[in-house]
LOLUM-736442 format. One record per residue (C-alpha): residue number from 1; residue in one letter; x, y, z. Coordinates in nm, 4 decimals, padded with zeros to 6 digits. Last residue first. Example, Ala and Ser with C-alpha at 12.3 -4.5 7.8 and 13.67 -1.06 7.14 Angstrom:
<pts>
PT    i  aa        px        py        pz
PT    2   S   01.3670  -00.1060   00.7140
PT    1   A   01.2300  -00.4500   00.7800
</pts>
This chain:
<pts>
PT    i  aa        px        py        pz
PT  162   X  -02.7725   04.5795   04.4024
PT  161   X  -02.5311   04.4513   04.6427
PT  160   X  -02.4388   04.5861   04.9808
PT  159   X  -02.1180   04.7694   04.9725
PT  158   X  -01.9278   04.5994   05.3641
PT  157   X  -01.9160   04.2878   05.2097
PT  156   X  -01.8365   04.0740   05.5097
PT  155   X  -01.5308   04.0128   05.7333
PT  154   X  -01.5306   04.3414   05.8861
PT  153   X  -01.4455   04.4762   05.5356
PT  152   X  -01.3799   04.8567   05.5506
PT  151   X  -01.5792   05.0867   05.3102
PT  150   X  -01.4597   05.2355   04.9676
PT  149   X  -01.6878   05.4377   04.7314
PT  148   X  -01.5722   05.5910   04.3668
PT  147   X  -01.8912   05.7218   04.2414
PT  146   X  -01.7300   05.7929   03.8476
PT  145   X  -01.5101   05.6134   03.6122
PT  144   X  -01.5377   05.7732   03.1768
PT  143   X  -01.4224   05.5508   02.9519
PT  142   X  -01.3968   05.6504   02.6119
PT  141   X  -01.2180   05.5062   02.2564
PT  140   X  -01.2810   05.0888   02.3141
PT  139   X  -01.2414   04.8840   02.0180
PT  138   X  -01.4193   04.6370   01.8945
PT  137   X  -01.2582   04.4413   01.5788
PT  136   X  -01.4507   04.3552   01.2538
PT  135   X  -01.2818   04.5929   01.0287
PT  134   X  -01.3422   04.8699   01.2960
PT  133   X  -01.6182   04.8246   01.5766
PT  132   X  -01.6382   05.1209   01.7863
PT  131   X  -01.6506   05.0947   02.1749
PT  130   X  -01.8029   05.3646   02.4149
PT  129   X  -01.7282   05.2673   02.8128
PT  128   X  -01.9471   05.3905   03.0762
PT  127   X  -01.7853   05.3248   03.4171
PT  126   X  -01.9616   05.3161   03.7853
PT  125   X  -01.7089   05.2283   04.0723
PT  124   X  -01.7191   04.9812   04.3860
PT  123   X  -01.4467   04.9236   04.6615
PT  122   X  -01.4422   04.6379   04.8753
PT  121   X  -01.1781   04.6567   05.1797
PT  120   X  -00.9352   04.4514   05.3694
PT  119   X  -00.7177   04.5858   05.6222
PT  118   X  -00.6039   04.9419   05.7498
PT  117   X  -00.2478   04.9212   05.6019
PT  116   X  -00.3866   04.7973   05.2879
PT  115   X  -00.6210   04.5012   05.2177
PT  114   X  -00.8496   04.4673   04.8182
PT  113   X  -01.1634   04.3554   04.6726
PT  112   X  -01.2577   04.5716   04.3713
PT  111   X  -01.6253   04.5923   04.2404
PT  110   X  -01.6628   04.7303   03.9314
PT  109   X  -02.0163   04.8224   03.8104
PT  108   X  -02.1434   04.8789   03.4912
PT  107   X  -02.1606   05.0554   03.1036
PT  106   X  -02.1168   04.9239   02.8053
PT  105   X  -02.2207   05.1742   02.4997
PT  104   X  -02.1580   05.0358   02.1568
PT  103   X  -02.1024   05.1694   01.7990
PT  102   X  -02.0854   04.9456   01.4701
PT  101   X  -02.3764   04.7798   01.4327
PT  100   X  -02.6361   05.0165   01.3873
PT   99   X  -02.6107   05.0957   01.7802
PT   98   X  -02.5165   04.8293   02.0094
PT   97   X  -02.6235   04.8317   02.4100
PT   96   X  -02.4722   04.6756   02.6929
PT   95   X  -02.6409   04.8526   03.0657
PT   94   X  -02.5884   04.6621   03.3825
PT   93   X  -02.2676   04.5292   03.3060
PT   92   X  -02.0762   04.3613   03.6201
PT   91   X  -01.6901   04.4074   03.6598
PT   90   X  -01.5278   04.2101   03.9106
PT   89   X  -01.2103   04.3070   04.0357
PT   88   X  -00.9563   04.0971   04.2665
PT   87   X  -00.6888   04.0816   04.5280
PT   86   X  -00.5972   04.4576   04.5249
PT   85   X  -00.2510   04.6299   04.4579
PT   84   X  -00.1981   04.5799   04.1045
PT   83   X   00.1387   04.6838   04.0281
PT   82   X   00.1548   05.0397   03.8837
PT   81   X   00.4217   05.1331   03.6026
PT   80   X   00.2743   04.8919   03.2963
PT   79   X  -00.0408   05.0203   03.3473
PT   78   X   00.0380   05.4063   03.3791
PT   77   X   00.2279   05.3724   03.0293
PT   76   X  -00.0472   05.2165   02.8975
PT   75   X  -00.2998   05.4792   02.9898
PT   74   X  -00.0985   05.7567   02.8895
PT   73   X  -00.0564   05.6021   02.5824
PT   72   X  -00.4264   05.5839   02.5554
PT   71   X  -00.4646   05.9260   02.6624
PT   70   X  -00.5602   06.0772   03.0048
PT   69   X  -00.8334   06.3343   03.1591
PT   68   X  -00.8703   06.4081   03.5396
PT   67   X  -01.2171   06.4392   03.6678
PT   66   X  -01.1542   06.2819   03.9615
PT   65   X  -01.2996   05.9577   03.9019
PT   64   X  -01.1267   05.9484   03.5907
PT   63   X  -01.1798   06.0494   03.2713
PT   62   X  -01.0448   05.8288   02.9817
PT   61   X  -00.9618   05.9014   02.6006
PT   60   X  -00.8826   05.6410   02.3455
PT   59   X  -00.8218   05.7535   01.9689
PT   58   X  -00.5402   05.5081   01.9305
PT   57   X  -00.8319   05.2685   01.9816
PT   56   X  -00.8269   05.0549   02.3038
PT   55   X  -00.8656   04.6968   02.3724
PT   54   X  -00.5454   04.5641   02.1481
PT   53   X  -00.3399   04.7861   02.3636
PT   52   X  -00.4475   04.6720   02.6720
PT   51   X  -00.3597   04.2799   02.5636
PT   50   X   00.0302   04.4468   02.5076
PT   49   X  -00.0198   04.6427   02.8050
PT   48   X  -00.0485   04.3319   03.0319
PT   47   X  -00.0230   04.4333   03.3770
PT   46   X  -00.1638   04.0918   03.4965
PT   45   X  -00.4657   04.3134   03.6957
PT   44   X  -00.4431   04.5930   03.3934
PT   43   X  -00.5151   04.3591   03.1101
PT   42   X  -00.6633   04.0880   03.3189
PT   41   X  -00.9730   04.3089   03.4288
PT   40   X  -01.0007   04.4343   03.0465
PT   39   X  -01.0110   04.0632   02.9453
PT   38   X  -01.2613   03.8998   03.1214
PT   37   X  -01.5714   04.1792   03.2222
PT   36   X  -01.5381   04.4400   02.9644
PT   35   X  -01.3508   04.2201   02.6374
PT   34   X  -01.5449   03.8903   02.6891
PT   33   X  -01.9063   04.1099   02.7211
PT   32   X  -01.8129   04.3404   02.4494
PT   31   X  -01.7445   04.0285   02.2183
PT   30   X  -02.0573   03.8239   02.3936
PT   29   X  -02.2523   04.1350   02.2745
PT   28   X  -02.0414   04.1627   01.9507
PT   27   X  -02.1998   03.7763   01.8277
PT   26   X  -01.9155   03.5317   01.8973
PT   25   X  -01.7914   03.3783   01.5004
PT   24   X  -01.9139   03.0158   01.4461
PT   23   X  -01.5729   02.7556   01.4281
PT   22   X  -01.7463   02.5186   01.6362
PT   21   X  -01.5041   02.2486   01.7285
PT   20   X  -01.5530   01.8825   01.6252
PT   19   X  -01.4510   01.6188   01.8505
PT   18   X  -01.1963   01.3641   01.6959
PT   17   X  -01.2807   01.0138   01.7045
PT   16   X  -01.4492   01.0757   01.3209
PT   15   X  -01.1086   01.1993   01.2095
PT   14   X  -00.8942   00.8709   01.3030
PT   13   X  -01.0540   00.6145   01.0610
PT   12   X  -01.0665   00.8465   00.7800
PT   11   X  -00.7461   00.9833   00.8203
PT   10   X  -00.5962   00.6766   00.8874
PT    9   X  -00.6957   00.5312   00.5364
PT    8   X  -00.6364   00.8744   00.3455
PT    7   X  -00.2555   00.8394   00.4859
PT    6   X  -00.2180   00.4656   00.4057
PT    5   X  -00.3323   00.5536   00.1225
PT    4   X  -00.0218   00.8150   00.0362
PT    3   X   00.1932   00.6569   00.1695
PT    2   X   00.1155   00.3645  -00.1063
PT    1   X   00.0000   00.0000   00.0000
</pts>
């Protein structure tokens, strides 16, 4: 028997054991929804500029919770100079919404659980993101962080939740 047979014979015996994995594109909510409450956390908790980068637009602007405006460079640079220094943060969208395809608004709560020299606290924000979708990709080019709040943990959620 040939190579070559032998080849098309295992192939055909061997590809029907193998599981078949969807190839179907994620609609943009579960795009927004991957990129706002997975991958965003990860890009500044693992200080990953290089995933940051690929979430915002050159374009990006953010305003802080004090009002204080920075660019996406500015952004990056601040990333890759600030450890982390809270245990985790959770970001929960209460408003996703996708206008004529190509412009989104994601907005939510993040809820950061964290110890300094006081001991543990939560922390909660609000943040509105606008995304655009270019050639197919999402990108973020606002965020705007407001109602900072911070309370002492007493070894419950001191922030009730909503």
């Amino acid at each position: 028997m040939s190579a070559a047979r032998a080849l098309v014979l295992l192939t055909t015996l061997i590809l029907p054991a193998v599981p078949a994995f969807t190839t179907e594109p994620m609609s943009d909510e579960a795009v927004l929804r991957e990129i706002k409450e997975v991958l965003w956390p990860k890009a500044y908790f693992e200080q990953d500029t290089a995933l940051l980068d690929r979430i915002l637009a050159d374009e990006f602007k953010l305003i802080d919770g004090s009002g204080a405006w920075s660019t996406k460079d500015e952004e990056l640079e601040w990333v890759a100079d600030n450890e982390p220094s809270y245990d985790s943060l959770v970001f929960e969208i209460r408003r996703l919404e996708i206008f004529n395809g190509d412009a989104a608004i994601v907005a939510g709560t993040g809820t950061v659980h964290a110890s300094d020299e006081t001991g543990p606290y939560v922390a909660e924000y609000q943040s509105t993101n606008v995304f655009v979708k270019r050639a197919g990709v999402w990108r973020a080019v606002s965020s705007h962080v407001s109602g900072y709040r911070r309370e002492q943990v007493n070894g419950q959620s001191a922030i009730p939740s909503r």
